[in-house]
C-alpha positions as CSV (number, residue, x, y, z in Angstrom):
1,X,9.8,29.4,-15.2
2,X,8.6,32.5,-13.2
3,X,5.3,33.2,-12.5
4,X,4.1,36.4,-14.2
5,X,1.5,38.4,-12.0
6,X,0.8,40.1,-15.5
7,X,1.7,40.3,-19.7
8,X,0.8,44.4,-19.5
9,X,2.0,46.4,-16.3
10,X,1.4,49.7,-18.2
11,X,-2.7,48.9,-18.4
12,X,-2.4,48.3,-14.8
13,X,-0.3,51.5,-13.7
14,X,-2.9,53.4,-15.9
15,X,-5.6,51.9,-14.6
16,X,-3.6,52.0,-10.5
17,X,-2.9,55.8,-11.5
18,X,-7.0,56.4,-12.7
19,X,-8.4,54.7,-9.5
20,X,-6.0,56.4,-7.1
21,X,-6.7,60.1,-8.4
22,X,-10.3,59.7,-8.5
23,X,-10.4,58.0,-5.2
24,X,-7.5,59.7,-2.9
25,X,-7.8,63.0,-4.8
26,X,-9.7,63.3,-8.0
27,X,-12.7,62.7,-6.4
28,X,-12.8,65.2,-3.7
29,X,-11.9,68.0,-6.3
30,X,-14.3,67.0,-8.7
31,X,-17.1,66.8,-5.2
32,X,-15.8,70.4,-4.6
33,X,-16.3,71.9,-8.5
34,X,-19.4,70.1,-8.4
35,X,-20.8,71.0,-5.6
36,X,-19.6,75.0,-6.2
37,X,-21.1,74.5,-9.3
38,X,-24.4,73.5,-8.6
39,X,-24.5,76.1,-5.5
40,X,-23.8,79.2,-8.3
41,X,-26.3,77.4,-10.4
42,X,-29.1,77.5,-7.3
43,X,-27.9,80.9,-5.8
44,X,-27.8,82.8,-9.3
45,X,-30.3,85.0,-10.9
46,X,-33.8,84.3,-10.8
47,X,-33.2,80.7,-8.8
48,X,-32.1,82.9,-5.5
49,X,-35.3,85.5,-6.3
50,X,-37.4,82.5,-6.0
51,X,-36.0,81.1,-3.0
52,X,-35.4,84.5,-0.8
53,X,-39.1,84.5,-1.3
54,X,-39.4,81.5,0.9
55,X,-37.8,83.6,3.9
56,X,-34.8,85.3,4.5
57,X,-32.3,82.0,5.6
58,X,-34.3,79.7,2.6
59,X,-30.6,80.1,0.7
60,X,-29.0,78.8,3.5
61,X,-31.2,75.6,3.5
62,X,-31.1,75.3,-0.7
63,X,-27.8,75.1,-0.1
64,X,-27.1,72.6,2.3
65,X,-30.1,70.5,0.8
66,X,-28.0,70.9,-3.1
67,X,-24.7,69.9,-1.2
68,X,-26.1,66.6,0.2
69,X,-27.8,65.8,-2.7
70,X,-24.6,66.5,-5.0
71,X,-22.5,64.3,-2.9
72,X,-25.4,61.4,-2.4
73,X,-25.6,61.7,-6.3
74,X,-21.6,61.4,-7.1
75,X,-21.3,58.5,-4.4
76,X,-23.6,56.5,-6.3
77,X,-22.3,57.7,-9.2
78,X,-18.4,56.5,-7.9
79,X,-19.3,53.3,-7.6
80,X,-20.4,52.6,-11.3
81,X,-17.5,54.8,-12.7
82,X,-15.3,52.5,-10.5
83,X,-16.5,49.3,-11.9
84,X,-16.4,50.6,-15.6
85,X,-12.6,52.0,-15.3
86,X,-11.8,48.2,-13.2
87,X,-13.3,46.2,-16.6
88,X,-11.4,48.8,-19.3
89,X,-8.2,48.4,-17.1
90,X,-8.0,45.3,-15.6
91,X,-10.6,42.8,-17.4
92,X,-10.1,43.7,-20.9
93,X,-7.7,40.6,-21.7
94,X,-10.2,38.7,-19.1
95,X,-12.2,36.6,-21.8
96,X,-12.7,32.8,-19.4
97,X,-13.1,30.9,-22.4
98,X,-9.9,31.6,-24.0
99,X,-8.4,30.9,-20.9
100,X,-9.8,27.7,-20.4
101,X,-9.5,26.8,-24.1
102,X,-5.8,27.6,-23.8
103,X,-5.6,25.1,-20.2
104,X,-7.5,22.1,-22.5
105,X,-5.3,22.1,-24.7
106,X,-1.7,23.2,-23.0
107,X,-2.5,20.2,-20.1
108,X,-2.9,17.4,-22.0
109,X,1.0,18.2,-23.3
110,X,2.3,18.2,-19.6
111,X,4.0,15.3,-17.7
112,X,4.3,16.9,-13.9
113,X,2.6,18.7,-12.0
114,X,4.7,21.6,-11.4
115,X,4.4,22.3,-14.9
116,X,0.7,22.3,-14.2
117,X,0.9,24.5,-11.3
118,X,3.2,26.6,-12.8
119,X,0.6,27.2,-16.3
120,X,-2.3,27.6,-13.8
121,X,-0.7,30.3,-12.1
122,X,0.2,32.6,-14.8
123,X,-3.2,32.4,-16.2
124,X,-5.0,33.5,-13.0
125,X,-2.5,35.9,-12.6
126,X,-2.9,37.3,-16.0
127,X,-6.9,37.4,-15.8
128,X,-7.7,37.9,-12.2
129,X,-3.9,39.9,-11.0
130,X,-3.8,38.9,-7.3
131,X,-1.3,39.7,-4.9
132,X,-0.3,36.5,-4.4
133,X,-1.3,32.6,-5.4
134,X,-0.4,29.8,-3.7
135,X,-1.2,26.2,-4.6
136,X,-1.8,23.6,-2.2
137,X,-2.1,19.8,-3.6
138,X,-2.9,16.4,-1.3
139,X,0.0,14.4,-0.2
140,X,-1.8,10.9,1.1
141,X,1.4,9.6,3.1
142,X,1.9,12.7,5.4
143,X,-2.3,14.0,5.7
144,X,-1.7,17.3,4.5
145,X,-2.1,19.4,2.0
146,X,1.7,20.9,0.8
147,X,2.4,24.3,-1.2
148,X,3.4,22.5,-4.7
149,X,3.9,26.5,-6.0
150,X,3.5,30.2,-4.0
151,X,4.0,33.6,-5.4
152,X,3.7,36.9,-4.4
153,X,3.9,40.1,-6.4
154,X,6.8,42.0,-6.5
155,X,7.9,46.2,-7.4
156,X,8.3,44.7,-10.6
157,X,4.9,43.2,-11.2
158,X,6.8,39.7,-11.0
159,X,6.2,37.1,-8.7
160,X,8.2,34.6,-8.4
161,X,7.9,31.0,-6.5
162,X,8.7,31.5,-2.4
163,X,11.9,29.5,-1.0
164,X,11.4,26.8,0.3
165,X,8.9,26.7,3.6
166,X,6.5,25.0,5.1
167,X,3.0,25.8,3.7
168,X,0.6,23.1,4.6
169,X,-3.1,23.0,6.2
170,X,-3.7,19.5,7.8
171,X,-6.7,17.6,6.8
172,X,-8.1,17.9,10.4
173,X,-8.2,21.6,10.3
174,X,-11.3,23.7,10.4
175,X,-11.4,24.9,7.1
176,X,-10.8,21.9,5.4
177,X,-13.4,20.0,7.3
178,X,-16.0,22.5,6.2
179,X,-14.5,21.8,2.0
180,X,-14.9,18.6,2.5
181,X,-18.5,18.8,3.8
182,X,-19.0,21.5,0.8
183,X,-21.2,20.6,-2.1
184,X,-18.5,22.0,-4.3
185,X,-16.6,18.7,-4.0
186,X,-19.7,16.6,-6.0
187,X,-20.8,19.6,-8.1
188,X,-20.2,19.9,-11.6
189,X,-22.5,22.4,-12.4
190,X,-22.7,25.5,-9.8
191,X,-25.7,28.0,-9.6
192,X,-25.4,31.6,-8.6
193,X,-26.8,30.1,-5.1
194,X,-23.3,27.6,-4.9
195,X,-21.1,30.6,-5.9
196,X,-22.5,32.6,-3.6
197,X,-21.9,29.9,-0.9
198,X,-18.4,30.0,-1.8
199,X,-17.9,33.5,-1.1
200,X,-19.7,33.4,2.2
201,X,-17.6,30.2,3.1
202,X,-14.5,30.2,1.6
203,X,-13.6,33.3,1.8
204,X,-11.0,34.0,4.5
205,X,-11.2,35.8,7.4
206,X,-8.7,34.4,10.1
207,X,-8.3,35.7,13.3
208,X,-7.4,33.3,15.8
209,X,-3.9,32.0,16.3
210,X,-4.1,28.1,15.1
211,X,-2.2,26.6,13.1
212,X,-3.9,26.8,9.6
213,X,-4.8,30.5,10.3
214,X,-0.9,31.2,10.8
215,X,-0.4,29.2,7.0
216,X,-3.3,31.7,5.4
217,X,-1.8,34.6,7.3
218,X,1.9,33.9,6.2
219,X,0.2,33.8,2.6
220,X,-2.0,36.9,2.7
221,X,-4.6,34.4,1.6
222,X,-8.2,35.7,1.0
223,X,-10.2,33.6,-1.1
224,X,-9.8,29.5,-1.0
225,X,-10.8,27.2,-4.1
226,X,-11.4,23.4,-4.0
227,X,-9.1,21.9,-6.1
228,X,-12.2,18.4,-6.2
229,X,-13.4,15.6,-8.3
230,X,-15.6,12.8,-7.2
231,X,-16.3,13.9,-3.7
232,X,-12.7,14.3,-3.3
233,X,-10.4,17.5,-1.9
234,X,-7.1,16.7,-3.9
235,X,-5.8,20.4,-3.2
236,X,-6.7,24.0,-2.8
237,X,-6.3,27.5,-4.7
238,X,-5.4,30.3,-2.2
239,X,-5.6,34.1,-3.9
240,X,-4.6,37.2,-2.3
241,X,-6.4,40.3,-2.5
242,X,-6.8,41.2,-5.7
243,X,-4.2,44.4,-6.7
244,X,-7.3,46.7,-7.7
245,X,-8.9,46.3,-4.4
246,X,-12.2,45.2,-5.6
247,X,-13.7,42.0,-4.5
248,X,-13.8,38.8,-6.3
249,X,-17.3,38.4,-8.5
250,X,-19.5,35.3,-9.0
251,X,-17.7,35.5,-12.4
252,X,-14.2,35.5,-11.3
253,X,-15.2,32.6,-8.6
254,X,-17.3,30.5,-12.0
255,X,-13.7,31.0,-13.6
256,X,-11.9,29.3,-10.4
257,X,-13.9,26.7,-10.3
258,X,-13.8,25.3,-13.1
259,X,-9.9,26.1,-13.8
260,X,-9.6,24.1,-10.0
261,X,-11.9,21.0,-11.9
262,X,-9.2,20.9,-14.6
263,X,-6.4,20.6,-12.3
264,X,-8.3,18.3,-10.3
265,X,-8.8,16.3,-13.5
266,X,-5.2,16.3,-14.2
267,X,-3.9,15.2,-10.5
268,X,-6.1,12.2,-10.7
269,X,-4.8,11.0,-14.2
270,X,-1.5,11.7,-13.2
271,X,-2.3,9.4,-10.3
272,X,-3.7,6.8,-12.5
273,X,-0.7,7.1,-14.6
274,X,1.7,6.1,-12.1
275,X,-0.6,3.3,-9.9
276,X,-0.3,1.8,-13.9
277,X,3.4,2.5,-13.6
278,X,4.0,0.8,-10.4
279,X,1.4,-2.4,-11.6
280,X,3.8,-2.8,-14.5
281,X,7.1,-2.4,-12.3
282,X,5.4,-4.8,-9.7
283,X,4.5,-7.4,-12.6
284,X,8.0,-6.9,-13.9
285,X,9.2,-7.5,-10.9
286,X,7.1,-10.5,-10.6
287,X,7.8,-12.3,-13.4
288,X,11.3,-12.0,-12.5
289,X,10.6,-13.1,-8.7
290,X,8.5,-16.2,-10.8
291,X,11.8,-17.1,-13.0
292,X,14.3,-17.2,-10.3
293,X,11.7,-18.9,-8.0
294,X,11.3,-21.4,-10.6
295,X,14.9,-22.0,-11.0
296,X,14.8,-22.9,-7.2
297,X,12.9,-25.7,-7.5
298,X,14.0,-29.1,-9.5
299,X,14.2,-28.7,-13.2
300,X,12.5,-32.4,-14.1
301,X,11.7,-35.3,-12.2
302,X,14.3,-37.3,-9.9
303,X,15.1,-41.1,-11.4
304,X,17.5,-43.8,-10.2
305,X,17.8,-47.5,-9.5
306,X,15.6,-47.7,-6.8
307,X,13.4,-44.2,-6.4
308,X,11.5,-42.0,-8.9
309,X,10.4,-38.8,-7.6
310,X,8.7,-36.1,-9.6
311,X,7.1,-32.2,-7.8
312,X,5.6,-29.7,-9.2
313,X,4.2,-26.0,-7.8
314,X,1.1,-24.7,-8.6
315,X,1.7,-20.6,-6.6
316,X,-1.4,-18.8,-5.8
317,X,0.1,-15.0,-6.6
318,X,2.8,-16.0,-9.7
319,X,4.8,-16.4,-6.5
320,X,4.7,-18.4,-3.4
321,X,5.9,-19.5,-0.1
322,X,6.1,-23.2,-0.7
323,X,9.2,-24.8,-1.2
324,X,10.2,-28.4,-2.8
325,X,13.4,-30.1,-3.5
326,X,14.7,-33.9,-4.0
327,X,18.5,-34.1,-5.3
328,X,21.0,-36.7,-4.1
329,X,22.9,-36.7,-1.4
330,X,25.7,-38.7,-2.5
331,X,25.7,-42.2,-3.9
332,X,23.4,-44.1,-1.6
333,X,21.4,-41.2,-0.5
334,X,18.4,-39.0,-1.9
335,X,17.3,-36.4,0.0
336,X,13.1,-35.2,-0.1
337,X,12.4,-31.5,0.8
338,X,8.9,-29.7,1.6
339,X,8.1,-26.4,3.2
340,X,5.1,-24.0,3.6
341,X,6.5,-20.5,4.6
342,X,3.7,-18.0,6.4
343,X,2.3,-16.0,4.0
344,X,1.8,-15.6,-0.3
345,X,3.4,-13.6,-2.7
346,X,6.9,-11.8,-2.9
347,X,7.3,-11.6,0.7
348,X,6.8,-15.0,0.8
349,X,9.1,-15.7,-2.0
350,X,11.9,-13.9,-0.1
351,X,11.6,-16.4,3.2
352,X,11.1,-19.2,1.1
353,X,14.8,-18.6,-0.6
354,X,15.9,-17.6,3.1
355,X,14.2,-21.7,3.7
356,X,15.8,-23.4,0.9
357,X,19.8,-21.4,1.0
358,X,19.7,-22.6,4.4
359,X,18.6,-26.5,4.0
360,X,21.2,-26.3,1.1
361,X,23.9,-24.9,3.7
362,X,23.5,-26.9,6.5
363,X,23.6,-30.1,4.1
364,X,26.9,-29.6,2.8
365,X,28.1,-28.4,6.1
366,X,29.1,-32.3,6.5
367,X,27.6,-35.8,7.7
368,X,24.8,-34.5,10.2
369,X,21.7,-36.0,11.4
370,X,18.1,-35.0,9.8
371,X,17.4,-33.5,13.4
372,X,20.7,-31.9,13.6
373,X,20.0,-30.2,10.2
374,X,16.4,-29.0,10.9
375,X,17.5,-28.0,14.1
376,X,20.1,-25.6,13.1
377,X,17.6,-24.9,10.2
378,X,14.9,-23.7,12.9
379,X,17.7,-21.3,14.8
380,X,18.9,-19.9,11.6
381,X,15.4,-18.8,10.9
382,X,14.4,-17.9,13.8
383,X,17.4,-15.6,14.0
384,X,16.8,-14.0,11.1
385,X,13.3,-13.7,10.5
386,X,12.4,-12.7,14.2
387,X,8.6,-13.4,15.3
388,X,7.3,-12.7,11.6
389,X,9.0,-15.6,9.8
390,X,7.6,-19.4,10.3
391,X,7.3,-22.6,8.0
392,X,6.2,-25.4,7.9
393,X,8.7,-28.5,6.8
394,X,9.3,-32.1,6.1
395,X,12.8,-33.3,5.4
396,X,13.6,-37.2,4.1
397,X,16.7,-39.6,3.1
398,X,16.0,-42.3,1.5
399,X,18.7,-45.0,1.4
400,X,19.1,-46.8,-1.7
401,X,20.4,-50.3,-0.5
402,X,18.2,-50.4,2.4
403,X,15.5,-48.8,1.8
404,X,14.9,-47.2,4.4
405,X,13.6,-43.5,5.0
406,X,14.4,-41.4,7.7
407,X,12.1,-38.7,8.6
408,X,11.6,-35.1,10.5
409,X,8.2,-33.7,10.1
410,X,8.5,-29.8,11.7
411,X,4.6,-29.1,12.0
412,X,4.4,-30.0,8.5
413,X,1.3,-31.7,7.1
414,X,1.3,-35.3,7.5
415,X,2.8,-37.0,4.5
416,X,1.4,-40.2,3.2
417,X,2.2,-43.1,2.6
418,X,0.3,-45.5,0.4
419,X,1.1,-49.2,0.4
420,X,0.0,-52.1,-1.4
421,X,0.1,-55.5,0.0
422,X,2.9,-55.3,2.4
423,X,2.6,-53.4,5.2
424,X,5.7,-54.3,8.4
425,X,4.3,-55.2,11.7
426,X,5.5,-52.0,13.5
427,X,4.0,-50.1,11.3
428,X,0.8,-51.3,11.4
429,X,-0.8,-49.6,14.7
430,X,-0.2,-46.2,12.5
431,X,-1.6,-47.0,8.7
432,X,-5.2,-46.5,8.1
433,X,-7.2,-48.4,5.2
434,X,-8.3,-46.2,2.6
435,X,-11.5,-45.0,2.9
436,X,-14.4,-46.0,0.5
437,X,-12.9,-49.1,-0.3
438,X,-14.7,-52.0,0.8
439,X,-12.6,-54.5,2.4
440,X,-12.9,-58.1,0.7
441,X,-10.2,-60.1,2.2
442,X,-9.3,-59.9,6.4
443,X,-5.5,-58.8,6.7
444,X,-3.5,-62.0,8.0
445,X,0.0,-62.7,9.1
446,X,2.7,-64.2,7.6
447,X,5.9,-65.5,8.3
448,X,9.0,-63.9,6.3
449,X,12.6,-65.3,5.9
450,X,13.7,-62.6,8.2
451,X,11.1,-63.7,11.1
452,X,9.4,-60.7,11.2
453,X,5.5,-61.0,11.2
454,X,4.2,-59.0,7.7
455,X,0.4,-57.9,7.7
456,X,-1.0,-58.5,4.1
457,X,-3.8,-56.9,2.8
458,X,-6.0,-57.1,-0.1
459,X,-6.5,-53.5,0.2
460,X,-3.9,-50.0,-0.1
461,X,-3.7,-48.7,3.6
462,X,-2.1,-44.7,4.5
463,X,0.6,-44.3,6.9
464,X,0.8,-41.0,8.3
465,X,4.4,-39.6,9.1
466,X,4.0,-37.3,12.2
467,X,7.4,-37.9,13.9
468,X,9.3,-34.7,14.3
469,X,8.7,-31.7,16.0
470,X,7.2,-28.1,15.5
471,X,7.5,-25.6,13.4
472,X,10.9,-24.1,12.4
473,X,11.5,-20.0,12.4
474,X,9.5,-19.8,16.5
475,X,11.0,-21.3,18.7
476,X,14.9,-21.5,19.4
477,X,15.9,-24.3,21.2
478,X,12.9,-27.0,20.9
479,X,13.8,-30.6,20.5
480,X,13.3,-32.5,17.4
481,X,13.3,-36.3,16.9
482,X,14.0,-38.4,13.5
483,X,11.9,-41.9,12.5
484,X,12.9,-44.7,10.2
485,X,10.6,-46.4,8.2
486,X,11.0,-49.5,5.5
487,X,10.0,-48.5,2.1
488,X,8.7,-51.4,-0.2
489,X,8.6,-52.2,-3.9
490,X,5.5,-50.0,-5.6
491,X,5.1,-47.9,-2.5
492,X,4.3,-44.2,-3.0
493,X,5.3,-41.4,-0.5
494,X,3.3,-38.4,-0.9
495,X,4.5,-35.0,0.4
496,X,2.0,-32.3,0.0
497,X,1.2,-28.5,1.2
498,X,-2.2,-27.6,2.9
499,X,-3.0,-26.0,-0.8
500,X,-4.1,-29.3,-1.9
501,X,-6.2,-30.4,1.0
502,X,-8.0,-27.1,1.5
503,X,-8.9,-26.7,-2.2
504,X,-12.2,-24.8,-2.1
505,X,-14.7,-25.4,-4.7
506,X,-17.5,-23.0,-5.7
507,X,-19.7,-23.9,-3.0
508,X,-16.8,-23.7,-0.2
509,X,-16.3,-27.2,0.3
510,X,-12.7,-27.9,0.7
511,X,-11.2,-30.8,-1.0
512,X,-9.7,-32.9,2.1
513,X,-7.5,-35.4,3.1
514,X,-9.8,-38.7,2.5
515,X,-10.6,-37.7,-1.3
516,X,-6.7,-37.3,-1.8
517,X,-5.8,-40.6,-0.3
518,X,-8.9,-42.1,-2.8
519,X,-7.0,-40.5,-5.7
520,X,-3.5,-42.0,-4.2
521,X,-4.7,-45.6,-4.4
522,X,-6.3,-45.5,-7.8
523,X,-2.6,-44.1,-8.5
524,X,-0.6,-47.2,-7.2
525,X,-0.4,-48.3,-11.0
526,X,0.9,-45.3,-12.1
527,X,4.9,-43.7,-12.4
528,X,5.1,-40.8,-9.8
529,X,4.8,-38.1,-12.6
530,X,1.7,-39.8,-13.8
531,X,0.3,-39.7,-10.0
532,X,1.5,-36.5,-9.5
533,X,-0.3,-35.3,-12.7
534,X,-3.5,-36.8,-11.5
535,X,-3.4,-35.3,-8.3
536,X,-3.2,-32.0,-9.4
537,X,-5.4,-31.6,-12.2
538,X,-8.2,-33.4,-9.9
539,X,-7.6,-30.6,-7.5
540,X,-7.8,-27.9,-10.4
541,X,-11.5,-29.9,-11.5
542,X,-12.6,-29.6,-8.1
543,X,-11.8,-26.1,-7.4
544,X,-13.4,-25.0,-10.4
545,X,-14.4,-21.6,-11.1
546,X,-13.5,-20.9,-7.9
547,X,-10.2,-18.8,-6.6
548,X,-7.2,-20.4,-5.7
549,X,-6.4,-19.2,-2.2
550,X,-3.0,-21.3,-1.3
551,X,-0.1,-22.3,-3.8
552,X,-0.4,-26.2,-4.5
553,X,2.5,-28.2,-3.8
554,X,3.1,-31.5,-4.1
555,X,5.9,-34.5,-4.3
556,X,5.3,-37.8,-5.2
557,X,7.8,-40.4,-4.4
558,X,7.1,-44.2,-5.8
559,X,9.4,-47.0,-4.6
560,X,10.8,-49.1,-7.7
């Protein structure tokens, strides 16, 4: 809508006409009749007796004396006609409360700010009649404060807003350093000391040729209001001259003020309106990001004739950047997936999927070896992701007849393996007994049907599974190397993120390898979704009260 300088232009060409004929003209023929009236008055009749009595030139000097005190007199006298003709002609409609009271209850009906800016303007306009208003409201991104509405009068008494330009003044300029140092930004009551503050410092008087004194010069700008709540400069009013000449009074500047608080009031809701309009969009867009996540990862538990496998994902931010997977292979083969992408939430997410499309890929790509497919896995990543995108990862296949599992740990953590009894010879330089477990038996050798010395033990022991290489998404040509291992009856293979280890409870303690590999052990007897359960909500008891910093991952494999 345009901006109307105005409801009554006739008021204000009566008034325009008054001032002009009094001032330019009116007044000096109303100095002259005076002043030729109070001379016949002195010289005349008995008056010029008395005075010739003085001397002969004593007329001369009543004269010039009356003159100077005529004009001294109707000076003064100007002054306070000037004033009264301003408030019949211009300030009449000028009640601030009905203006105000009209704002309060108009703003809360808006929904943009250029409908704001817009209402503000005509108001002003209507009470105050500047030559010009120009708004000027914060934009964060770009550090500058940008000319959301500016109007100038026209022949017309219309003004209408300016095509399009570049109004702003920079929040390193002079000017705006000084509002922001004003009291007027914390204020919410202003004495007749503040408003006489704002005219000495806000009023503008620009002379020099920088680059804010060019924006106030482009806009005729003479008087600057901060546009503040809670110490903060969200914008600025600029007025013009006002169109009767006379200067802005403390009441006109009280008016501003609190007109700018109001708008103030109303940018920082609308703010607030749409940070809780992006939360719910983002939490929208979470929950979606949490369902399709979720369908990434194994619906149930894994079962077959010789493995039972069950995983679950506890994500720190609704979504996370670990990754688990089991499925089979084919027949003979079940394949055991975990990976710890850098990072938490959707970002994460994102790499994770990036992780798990391309494990998926490079699996049906054909009858590869693990280090051929984490190879390709770590190029792939790397290639995509560039320096920003890493993980962590542990791939498996387990083979059903033999039972054997090969292995390629990529800087993942260690996963464990718990065993009961049994433990091969070449595998025992790299098991570790579990710790506080007192030992009541000494392991001993014995001979199996294959020949192959066995270690028995009365107690579990923890073999850590550290063959493999570093981490995939860094580094594009590093070699990787595969191990085999021999699973056993009742063994338990436990493949874990570094959320479960570094579990923080209240006091800061982190949970730690040596109390998971406790739990592990007293899990032996258990199915893997019983272990796995155990795990978790022992990690949850532990933690507490305390924030969960990591997502908790975790696979736990148990040999039938």
């Amino acid at each position: 809508m345009p901006v109307q300088l105005w409801n009554i232009p006739l008021r204000f060409l009566i008034r325009r006409g008054v001032r002009y004929l009094l001032v330019s003209h009116g007044f000096r023929i109303s100095q002259a009749v005076v002043v030729i009236a109070v001379l016949s008055f002195v010289l005349t009749g008995s008056r010029i007796a008395a005075i010739d009595w003085y001397g002969n030139r004593a007329d001369i000097v009543a004269s010039i004396f009356a003159t100077i005190a005529t004009i001294a007199l109707l000076t003064a006298l100007n002054r306070r006609v000037m004033t009264a003709i301003d408030r019949h002609f211009f300030r009449e409609a000028y009640n601030a409360q009905l203006i105000l009271t009209e704002l309060g209850v108009a703003i809360p009906t808006l929904s943009k700010t250029k409908q704001l800016v817009e209402l503000v303007a005509n108001k002003i306009s209507d009470a105050l009649h500047p030559e010009n208003i120009t708004i000027f409201l914060d934009d964060e991104d770009a550090g500058v404060y940008v000319a959301a509405l500016s109007s100038d009068a026209s022949k017309g008494g219309i003004a209408s807003p300016s095509r399009v330009r570049p109004l702003v003044l920079h929040y390193d300029d002079g000017l705006i350093n000084r509002l922001r140092r004003s009291k007027l930004l914390t204020s919410t009551e202003f004495t007749e000391a503040d408003l006489s503050s704002l005219g000495q410092g806000l009023e503008v008087d620009c002379a020099s040729s920088d680059r804010e004194c060019q924006t106030l010069r482009a806009i005729r700008s003479s008087l600057l209001i901060p546009i503040s709540s809670n110490g903060r400069l969200h914008g600025l009013i600029s007025l013009g001259q006002r169109l009767s000449d006379l200067p802005y009074s403390k009441e006109d500047k009280s008016l501003l003020l609190v007109v700018a608080n109001q708008i103030a009031t109303f940018v920082e809701n609308m703010k607030m309106i749409s940070r809780m309009a992006e939360e719910q969009r983002i939490a929208h867009e979470l929950v979606m990001a949490t369902e399709v996540q979720r369908h990434l990862f194994p619906a149930d538990g894994l079962e077959n004739n010789a493995l039972e496998i069950y995983g679950t994902c506890l994500p720190a931010l609704g979504v996370g950047g670990d990754y688990y997977d089991y499925f089979e292979l084919d027949d003979h083969h079940t394949g055991i997936a975990v990976a710890d992408v850098a990072g938490k939430g959707i970002a994460a997410a994102l790499l994770m999927s990036t992780v798990q499309a391309s494990l998926r890929s490079q699996i049906l790509s054909g009858d590869r070896s693990l280090v051929d497919i984490v190879s390709s896995m770590n190029r792939l990543l790397r290639r995509s992701t560039g320096d920003g995108g890493y993980a962590t990862f542990f791939f498996a296949e387990f083979d059903k007849a033999t039972f054997g599992l090969t292995y390629v740990n990529a800087g993942h953590n260690p996963p464990m393996l718990i065993r009961g009894r049994h433990v091969c010879q070449g595998e025992a330089r790299g098991r570790r007994e579990v710790p506080e477990r007192p030992k009541s038996l000494q392991d001993r050798a014995v001979q199996t049907l294959a020949g192959i010395d066995v270690y028995q033990s009365e107690e579990p022991a923890v073999a850590l599974l550290t063959t493999g290489g570093p981490i995939i998404g860094t580094f594009l040509d590093e070699p990787y190397q595969q191990e085999t291992i021999q699973l056993q009856s009742d063994d338990i293979l436990v493949v874990y993120t570094d959320g479960v280890t570094e579990a923080l409870n209240p006091a800061g303690e982190e949970f730690g390898e040596e109390r998971l590999q406790s739990i592990l052990a007293e899990s032996l007897p258990l199915s893997a979704s019983e272990a796995a359960r155990k795990v978790i909500e022992t990690v949850l008891e532990w933690q507490g009260q305390a924030a969960q910093h990591d997502d908790i991952t975790l696979i736990v494999a148990k040999v039938r």
